[in-house]
TORBAPA-987624 format. One line per 10 residues: their letters; for each residue x negated, y negated, z negated of N, C-alpha, C, CB. Coordinates in steps of 0.2 Angstrom, whole numbers, plus 2048, in hexadecimal, padded with zeros to 3 digits. Glycine has a CB too. Layout:
BEGIN
A) X:Y:Z:X:Y:Z:X:Y:Z:X:Y:Z; ...
This chain:
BEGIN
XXXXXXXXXX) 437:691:8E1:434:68B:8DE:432:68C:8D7:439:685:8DE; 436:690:8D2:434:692:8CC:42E:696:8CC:439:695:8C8; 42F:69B:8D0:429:69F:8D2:420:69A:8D4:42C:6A2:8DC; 420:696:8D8:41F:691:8DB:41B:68D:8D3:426:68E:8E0; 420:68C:8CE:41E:688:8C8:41A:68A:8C5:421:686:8C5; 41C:692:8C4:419:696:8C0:412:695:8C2:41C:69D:8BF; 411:699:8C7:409:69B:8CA:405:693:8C9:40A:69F:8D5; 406:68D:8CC:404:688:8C8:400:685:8C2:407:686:8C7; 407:686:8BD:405:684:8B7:3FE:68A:8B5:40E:684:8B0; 400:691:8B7:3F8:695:8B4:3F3:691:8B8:3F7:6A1:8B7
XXXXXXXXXX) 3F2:691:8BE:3ED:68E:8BF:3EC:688:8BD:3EC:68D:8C4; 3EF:684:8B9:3ED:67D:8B6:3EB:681:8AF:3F4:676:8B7; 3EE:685:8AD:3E9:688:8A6:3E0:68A:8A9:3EE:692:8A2; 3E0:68C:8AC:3D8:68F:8AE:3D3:689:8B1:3DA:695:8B5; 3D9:684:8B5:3D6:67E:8B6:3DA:678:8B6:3D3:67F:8BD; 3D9:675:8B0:3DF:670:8AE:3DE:66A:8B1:3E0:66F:8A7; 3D9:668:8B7:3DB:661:8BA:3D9:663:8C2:3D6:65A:8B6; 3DD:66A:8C2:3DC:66A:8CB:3E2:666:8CF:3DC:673:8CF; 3E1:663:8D3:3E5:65D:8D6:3EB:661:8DA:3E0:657:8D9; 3E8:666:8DE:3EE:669:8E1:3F4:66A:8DD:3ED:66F:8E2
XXXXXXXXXX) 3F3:670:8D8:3F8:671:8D1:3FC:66B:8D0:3F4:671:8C9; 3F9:667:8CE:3FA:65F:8CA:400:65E:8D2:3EF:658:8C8; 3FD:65D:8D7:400:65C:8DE:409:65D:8DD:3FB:662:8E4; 405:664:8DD:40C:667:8E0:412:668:8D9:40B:670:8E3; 40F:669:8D2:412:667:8CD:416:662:8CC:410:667:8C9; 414:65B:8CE:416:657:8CD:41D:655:8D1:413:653:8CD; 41F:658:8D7:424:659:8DC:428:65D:8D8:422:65C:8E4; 425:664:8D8:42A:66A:8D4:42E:668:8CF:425:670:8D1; 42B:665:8CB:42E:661:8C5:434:65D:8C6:429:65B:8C2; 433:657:8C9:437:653:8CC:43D:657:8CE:433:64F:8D1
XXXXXXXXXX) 43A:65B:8D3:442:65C:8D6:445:663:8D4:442:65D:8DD; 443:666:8CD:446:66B:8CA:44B:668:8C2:43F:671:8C8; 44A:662:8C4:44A:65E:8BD:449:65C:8B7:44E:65D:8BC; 442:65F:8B8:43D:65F:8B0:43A:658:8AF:436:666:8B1; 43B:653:8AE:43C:64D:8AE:434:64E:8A9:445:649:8AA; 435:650:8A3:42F:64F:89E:428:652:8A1:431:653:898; 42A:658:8A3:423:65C:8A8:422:656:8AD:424:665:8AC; 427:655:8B1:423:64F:8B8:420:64C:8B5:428:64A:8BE; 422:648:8AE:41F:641:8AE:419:642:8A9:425:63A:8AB; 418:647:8A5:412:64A:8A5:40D:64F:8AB:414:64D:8A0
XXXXXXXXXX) 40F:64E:8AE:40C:651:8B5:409:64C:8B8:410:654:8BA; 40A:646:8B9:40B:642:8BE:404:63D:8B9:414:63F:8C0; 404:63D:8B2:400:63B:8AE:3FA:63E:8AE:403:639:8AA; 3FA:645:8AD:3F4:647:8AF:3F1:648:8B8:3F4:64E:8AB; 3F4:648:8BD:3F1:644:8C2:3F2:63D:8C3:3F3:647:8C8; 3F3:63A:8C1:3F0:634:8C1:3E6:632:8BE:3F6:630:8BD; 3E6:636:8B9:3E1:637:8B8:3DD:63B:8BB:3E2:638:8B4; 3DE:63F:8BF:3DB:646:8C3:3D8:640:8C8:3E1:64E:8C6; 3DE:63E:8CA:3D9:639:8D2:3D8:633:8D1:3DE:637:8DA; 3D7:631:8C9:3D1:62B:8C9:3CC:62E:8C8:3D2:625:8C5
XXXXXXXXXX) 3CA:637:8C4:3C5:63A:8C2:3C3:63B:8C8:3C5:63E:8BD; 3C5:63C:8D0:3C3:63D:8D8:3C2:637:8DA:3CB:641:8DD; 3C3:630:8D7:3C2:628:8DB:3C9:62A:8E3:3B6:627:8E1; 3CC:62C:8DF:3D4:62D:8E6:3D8:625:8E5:3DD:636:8E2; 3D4:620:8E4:3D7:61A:8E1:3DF:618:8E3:3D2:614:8E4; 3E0:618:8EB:3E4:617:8ED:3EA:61C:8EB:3E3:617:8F3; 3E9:622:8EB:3EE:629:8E8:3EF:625:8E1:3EA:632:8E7; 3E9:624:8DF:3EC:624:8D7:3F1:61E:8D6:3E4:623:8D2; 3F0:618:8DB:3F5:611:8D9:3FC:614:8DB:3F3:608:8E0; 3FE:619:8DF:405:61B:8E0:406:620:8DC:406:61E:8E6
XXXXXXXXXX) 402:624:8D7:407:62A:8D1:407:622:8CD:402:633:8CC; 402:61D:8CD:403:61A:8C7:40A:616:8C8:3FC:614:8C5; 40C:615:8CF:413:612:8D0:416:616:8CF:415:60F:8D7; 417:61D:8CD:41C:61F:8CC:41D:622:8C6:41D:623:8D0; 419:61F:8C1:417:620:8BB:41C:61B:8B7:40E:620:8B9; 41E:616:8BC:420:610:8BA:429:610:8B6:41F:60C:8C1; 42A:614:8BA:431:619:8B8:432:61A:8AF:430:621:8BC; 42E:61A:8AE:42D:61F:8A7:42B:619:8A3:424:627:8A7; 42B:613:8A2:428:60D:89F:429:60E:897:42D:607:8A3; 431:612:896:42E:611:88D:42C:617:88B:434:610:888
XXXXXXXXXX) 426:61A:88F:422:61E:88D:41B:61D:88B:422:621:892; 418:61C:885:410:61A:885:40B:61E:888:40E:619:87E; 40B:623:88A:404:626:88D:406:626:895:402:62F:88A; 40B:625:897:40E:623:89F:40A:61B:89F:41A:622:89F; 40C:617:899:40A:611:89D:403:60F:89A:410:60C:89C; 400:614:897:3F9:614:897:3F6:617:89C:3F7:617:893; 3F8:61D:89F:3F4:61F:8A7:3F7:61A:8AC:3F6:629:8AC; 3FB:616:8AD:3FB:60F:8B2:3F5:60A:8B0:404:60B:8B1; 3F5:608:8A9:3EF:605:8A6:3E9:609:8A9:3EF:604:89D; 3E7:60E:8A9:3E4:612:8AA:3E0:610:8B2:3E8:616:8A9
XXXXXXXXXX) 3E5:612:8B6:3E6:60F:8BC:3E3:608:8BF:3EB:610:8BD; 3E6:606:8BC:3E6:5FE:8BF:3DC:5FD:8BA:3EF:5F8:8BA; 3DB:5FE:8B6:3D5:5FF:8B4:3CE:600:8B9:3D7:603:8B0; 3CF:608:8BA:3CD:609:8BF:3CD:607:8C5:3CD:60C:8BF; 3D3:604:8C8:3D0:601:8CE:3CE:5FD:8CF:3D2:600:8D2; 3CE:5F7:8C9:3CB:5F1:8C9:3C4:5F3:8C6:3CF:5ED:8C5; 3C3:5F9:8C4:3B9:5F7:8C2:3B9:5FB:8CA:3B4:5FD:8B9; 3BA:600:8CE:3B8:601:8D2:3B6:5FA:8D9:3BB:606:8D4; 3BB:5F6:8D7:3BA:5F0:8DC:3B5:5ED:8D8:3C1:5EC:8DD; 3B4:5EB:8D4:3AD:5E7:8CF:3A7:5EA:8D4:3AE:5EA:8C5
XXXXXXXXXX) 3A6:5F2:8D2:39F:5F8:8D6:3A1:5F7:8DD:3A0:601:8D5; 3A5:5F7:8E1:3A4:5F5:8E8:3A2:5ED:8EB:3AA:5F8:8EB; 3A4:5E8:8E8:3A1:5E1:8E8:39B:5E1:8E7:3A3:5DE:8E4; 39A:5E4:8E0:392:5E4:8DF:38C:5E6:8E1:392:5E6:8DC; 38E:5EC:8E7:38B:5EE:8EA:38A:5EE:8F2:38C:5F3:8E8; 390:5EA:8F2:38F:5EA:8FB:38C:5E5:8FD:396:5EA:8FF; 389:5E7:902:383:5E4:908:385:5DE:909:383:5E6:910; 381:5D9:909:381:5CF:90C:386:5CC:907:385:5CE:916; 388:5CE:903:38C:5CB:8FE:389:5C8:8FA:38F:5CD:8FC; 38B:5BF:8FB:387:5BA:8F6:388:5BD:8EF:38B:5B1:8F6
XXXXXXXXXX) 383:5B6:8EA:384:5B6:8E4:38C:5B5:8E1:381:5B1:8E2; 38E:5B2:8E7:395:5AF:8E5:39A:5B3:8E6:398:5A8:8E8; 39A:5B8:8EA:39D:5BB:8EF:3A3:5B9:8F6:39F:5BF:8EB; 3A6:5BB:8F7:3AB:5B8:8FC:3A8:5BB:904:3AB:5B0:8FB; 3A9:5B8:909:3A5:5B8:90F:3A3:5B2:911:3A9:5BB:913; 39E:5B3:913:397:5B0:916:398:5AA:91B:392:5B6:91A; 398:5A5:91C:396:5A0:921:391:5A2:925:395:59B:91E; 393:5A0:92D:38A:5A0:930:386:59F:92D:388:59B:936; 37F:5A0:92E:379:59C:92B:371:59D:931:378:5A0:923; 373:595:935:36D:597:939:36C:59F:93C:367:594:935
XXXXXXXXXX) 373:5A0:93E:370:5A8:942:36F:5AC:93E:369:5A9:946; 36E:5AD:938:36C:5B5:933:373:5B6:930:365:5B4:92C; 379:5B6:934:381:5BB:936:384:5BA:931:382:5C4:936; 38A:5BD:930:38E:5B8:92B:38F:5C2:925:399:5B3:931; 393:5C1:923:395:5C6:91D:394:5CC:922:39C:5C5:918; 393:5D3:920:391:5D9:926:397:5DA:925:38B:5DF:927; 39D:5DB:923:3A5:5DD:922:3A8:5DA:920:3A7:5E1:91F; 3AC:5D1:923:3B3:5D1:91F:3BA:5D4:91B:3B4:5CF:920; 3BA:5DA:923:3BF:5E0:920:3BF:5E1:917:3BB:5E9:923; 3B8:5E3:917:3B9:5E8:910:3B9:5E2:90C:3B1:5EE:90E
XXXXXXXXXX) 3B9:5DD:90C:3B9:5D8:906:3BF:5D6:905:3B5:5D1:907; 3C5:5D5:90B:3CA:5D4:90C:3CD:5DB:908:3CB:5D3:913; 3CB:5E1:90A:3CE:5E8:905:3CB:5E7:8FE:3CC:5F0:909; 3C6:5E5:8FB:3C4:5E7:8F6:3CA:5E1:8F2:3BB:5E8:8F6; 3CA:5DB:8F5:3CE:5D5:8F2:3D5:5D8:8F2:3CF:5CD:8F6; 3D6:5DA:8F6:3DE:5DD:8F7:3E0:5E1:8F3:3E0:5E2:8FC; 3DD:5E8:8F4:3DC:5EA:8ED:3DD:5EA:8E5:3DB:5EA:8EE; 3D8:5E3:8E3:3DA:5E0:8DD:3DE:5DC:8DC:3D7:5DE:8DA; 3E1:5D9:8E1:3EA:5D5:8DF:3EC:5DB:8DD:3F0:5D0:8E6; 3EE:5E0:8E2:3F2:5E5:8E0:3F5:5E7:8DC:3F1:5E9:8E1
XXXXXXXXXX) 3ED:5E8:8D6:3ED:5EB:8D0:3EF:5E6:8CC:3E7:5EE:8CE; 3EB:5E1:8CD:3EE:5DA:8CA:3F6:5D9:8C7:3EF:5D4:8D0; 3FB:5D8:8CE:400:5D8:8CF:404:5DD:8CD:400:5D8:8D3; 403:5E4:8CE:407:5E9:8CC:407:5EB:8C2:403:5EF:8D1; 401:5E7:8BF:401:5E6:8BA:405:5E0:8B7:3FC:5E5:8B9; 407:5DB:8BB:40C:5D5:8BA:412:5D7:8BC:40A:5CF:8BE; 413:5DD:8BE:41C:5DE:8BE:41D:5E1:8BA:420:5E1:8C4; 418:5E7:8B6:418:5E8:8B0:41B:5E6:8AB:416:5E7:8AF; 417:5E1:8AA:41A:5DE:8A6:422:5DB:8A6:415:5DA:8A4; 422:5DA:8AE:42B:5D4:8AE:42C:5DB:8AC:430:5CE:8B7
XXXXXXXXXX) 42C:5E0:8AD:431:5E6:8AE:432:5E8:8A6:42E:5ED:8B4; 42C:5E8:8A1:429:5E9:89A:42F:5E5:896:422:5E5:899; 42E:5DE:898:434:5D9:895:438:5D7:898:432:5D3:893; 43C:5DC:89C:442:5DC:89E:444:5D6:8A1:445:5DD:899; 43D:5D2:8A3:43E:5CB:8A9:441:5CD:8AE:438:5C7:8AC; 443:5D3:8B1:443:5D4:8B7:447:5D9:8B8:43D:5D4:8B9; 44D:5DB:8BA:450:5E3:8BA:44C:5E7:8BC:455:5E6:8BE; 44E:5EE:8B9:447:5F3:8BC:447:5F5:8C3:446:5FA:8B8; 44D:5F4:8C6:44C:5F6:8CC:44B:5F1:8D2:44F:5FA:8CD; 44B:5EA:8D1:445:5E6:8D3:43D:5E7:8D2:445:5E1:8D0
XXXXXXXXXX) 43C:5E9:8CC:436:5EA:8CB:431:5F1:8CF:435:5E9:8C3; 437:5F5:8D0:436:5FA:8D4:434:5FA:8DB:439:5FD:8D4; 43A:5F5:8DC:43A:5F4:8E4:430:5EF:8E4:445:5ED:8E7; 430:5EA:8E1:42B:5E6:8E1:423:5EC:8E1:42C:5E1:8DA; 425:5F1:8DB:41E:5F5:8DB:41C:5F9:8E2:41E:5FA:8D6; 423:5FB:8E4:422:600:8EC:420:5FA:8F0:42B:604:8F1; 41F:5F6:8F0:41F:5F1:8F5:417:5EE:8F5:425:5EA:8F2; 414:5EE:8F0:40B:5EC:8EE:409:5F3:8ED:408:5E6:8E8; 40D:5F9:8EE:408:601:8EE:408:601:8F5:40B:609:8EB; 40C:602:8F8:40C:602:900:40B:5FF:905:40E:604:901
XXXXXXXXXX) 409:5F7:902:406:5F4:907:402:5F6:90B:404:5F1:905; 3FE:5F3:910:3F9:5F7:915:3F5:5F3:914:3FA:5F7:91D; 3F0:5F5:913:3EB:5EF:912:3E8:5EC:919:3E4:5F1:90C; 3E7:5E6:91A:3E4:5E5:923:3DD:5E3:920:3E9:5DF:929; 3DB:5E1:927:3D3:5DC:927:3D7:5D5:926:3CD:5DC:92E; 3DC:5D4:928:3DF:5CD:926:3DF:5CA:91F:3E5:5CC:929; 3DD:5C7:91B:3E0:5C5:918:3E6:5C3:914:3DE:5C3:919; 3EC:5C5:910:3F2:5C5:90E:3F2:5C4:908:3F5:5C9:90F; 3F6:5BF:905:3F8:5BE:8FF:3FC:5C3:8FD:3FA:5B9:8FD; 3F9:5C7:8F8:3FE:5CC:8F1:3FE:5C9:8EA:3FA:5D5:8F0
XXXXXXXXXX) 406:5C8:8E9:408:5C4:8E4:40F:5C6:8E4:406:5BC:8E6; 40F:5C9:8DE:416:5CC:8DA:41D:5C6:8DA:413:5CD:8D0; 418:5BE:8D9:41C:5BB:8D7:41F:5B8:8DD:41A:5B7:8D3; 41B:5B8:8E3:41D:5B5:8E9:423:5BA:8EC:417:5B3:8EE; 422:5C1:8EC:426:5C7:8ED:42C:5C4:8E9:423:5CF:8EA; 42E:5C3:8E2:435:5C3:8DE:436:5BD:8E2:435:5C4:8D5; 433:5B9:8E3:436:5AF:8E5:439:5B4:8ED:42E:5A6:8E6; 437:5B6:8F1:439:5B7:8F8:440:5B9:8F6:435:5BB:8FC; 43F:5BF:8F1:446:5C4:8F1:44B:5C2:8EE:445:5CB:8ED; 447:5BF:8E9:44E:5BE:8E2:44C:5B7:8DF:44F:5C5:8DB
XXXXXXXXXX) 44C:5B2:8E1:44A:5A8:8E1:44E:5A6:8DA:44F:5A3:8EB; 453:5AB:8D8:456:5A8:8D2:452:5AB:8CD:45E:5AA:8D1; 44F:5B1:8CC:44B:5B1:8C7:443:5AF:8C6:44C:5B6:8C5; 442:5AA:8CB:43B:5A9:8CB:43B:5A3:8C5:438:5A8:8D4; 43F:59F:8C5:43D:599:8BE:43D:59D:8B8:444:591:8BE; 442:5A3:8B7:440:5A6:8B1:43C:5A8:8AD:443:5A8:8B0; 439:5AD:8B3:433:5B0:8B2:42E:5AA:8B2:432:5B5:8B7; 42D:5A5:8B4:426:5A2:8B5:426:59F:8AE:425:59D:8BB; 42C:59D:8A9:42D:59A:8A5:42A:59F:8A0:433:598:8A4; 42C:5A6:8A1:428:5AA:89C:420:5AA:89A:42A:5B2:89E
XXXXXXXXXX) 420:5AC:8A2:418:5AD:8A3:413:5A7:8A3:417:5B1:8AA; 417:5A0:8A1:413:59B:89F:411:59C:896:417:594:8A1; 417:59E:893:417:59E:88D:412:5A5:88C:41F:59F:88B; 412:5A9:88E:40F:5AF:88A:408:5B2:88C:414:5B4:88A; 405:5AD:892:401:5AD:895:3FD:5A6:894:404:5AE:89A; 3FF:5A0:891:3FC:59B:88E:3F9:596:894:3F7:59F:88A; 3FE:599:89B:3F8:593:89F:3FF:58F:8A3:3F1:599:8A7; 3FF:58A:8A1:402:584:8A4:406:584:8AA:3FD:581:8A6; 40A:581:8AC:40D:581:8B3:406:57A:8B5:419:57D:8B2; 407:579:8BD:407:575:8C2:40B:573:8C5:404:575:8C5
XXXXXXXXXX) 40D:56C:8C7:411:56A:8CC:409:56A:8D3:416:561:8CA; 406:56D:8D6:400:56B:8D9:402:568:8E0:3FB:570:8DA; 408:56B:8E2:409:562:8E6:408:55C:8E6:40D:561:8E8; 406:557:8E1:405:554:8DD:3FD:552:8E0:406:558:8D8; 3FA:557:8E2:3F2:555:8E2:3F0:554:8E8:3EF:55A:8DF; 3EC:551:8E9:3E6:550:8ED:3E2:555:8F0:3E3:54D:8EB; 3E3:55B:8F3:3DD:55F:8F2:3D6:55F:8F4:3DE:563:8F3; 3D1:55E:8F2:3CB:55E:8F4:3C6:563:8F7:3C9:55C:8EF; 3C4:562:8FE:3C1:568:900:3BA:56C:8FA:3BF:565:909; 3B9:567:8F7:3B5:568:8F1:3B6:56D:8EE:3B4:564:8EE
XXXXXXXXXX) 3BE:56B:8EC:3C1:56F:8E5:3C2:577:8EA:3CA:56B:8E1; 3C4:577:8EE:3C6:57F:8F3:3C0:581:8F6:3CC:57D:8FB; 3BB:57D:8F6:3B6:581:8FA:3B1:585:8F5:3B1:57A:8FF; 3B4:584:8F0:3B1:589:8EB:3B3:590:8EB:3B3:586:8E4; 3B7:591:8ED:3BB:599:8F0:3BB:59A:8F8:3C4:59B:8EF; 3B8:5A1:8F8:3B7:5A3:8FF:3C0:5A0:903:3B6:5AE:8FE; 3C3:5A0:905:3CA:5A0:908:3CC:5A5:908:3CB:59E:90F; 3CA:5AC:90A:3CC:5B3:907:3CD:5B5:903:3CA:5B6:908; 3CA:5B3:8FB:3CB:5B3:8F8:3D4:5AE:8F4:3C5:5B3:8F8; 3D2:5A9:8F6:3D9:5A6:8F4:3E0:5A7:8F5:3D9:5A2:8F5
XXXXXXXXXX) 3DE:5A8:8FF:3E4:5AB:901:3E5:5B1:8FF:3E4:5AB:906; 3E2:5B7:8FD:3E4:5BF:8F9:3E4:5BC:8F3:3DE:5C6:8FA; 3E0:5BC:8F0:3E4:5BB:8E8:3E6:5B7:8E5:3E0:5BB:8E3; 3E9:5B1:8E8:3EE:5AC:8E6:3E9:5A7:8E0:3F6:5B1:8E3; 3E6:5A8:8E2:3E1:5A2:8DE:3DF:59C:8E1:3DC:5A5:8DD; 3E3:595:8DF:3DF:58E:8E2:3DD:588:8E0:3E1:58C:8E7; 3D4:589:8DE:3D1:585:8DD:3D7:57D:8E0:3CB:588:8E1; 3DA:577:8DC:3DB:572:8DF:3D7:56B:8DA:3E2:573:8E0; 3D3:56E:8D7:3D2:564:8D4:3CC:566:8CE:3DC:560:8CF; 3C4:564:8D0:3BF:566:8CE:3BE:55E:8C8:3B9:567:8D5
XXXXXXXXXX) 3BC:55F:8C1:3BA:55A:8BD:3B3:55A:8BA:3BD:55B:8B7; 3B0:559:8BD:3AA:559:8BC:3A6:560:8BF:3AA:558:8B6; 3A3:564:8BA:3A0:56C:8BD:3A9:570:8BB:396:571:8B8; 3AD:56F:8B9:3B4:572:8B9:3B7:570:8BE:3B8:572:8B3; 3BC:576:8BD:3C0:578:8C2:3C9:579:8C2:3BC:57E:8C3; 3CB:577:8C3:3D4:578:8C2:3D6:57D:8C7:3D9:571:8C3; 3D7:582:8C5:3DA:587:8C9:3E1:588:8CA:3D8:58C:8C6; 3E8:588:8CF:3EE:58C:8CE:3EC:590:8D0:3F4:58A:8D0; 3F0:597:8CE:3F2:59E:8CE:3F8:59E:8CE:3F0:5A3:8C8; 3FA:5A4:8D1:400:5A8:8D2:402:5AD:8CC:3FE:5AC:8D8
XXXXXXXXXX) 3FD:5AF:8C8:3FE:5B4:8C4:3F9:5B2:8BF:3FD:5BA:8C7; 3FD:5AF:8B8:3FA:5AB:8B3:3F6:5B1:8AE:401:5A6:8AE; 3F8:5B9:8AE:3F9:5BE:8AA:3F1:5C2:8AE:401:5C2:8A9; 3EF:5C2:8B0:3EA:5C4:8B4:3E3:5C0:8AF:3EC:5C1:8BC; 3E0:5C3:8AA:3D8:5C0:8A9:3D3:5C5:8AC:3D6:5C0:8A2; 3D5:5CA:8B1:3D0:5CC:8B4:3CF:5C6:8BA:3D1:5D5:8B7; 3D5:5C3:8BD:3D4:5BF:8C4:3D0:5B8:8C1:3DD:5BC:8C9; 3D3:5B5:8BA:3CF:5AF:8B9:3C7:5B1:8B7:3D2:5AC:8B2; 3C7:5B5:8B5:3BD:5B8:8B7:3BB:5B8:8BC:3B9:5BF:8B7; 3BF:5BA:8BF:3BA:5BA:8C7:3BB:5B3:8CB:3BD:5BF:8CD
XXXXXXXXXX) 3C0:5B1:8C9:3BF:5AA:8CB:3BA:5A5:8C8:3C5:5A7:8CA; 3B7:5A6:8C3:3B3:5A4:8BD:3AF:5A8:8C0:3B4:5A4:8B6; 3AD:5AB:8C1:3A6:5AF:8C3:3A3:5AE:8C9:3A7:5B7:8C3; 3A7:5AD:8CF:3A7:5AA:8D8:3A7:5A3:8D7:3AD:5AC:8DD; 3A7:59F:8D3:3A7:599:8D4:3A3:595:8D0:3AD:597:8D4; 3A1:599:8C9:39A:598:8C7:39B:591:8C1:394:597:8CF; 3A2:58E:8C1:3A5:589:8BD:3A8:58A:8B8:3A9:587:8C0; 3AB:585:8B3:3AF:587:8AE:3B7:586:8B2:3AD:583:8A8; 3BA:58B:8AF:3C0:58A:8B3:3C7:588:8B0:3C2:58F:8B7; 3CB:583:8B2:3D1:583:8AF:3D7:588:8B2:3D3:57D:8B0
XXXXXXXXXX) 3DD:58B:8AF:3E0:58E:8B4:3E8:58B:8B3:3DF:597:8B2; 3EB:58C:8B7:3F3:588:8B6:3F7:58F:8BA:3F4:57E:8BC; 3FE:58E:8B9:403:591:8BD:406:58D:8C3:407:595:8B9; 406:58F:8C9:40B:58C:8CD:40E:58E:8D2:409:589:8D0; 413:58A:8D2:41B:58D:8D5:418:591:8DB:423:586:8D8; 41C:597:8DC:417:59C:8E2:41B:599:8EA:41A:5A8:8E1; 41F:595:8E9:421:591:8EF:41D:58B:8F1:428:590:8EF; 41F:589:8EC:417:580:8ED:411:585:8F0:412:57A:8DF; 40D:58A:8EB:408:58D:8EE:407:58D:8F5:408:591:8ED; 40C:593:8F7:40B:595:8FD:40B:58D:905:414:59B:8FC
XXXXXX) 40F:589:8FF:40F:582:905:406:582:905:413:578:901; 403:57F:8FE:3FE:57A:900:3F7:57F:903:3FB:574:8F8; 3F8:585:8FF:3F3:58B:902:3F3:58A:90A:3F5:594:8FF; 3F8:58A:90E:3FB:58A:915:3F5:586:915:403:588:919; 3F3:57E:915:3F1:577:915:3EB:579:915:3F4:572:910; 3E7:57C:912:3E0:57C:910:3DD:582:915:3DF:57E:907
């Protein structure tokens, strides 16, 4: 194995972002117990396979980057990460085939077919809850909302998800309410405070097929976003995840409205989303 490390590290002097090296260093590390070299290993491939578009590879070193939290250049290549996948999902929306102004998927229209792939709209959405999400246990894990190895168990859980053509909500916060229902009023108390957006009781409401027909359904159901109560050309939105201003853009960007946003209990959610 030492043998094995040696011959390695020279090749990463001659070629310092070849991903093999990087590969197999980052194991060698680990299990020789060089704690500092892995988690500097593991930081420079994370970077190597977003400089390859390895998106997927790269969301799993960034889960394991997660370990290392009171590290600042650790939890800069996770920022890192989450970055990049979220612009690559921005360039693949942008560009794909039969996709409205608005985006989402397509309704008939007098015979001229509906969206040419809901799959990939469903993966590309999936994909950015992911990033979304895995940025929101972050932080519970940052401010010690959350033990760290809850927040562990939560990150293995939206890395290795399967992404289907079905549609599935990914939501950090609906994960911790299933697992652990006692700390879901704490956390939400935080993340209203420091996030600046409001609780809902939105059972409460009436919903209007107006106010929901403003989001594709795929969209809502994957990113935990729901349009429930329109004021004129605005819009009141609950979310799942108040800490997320990449998701309130796109909800403001697909819907073409001014938007309000609120937080709501991920259990009320999950009821009235069923309903719509």
């Amino acid at each position: 194995m030492l043998e094995a490390i040696a011959f390695f590290e020279q090749m990463l002097q001659t070629m310092p972002e070849d991903r093999t090296s990087l590969e197999f260093l980052s194991v060698a590390y680990e299990q020789t117990g060089q704690v500092e070299k892995h988690r500097d290993c593991l930081i420079r491939l994370a970077d190597c396979l977003l400089h390859e578009k390895d998106y997927d590879k790269a969301q799993s070193i960034a889960m394991r980057l997660t370990q290392f939290s009171d590290y600042a250049p650790a939890r800069a290549a996770v920022e890192r990460v989450t970055a990049g996948v979220q612009n690559q999902i921005i360039q693949e929306e942008a560009v794909k085939p039969g996709a409205a102004k608005g985006g989402g998927v397509q309704p008939e229209d007098g015979g001229t077919g509906v969206f040419q792939d809901a799959g990939l709209e469903v993966h590309a959405l999936s994909r950015a809850a992911s990033a979304a999400e895995m940025e929101l246990v972050w932080y519970l894990k940052e401010h010690e909302l959350v033990p760290k190895e809850i927040c562990m168990d939560l990150l293995h859980i939206l890395t290795e998800s399967q992404v289907t053509d079905q549609p599935v909500l990914i939501s950090a916060l609906v994960l911790l309410d299933e697992r652990h229902p006692e700390l879901t009023d704490r956390v939400m108390e935080n993340l209203c405070r420091s996030s600046g957006v409001p609780p809902i009781p939105i059972e409460l409401f009436e919903i209007p097929s107006a106010a929901t027909g403003t989001l594709p359904p795929t969209f809502v159901h994957v990113r935990g976003a729901l349009p429930f109560a329109c004021l004129g050309n605005e819009l009141l939105v609950a979310t799942l995840n108040p800490l997320s201003q990449a998701l309130q853009e796109d909800v403001s960007s697909r819907t073409g409205k001014v938007c309000h946003f609120f937080f709501a209990h991920p259990r009320v959610w999950g009821e009235i989303a069923k309903r719509i």
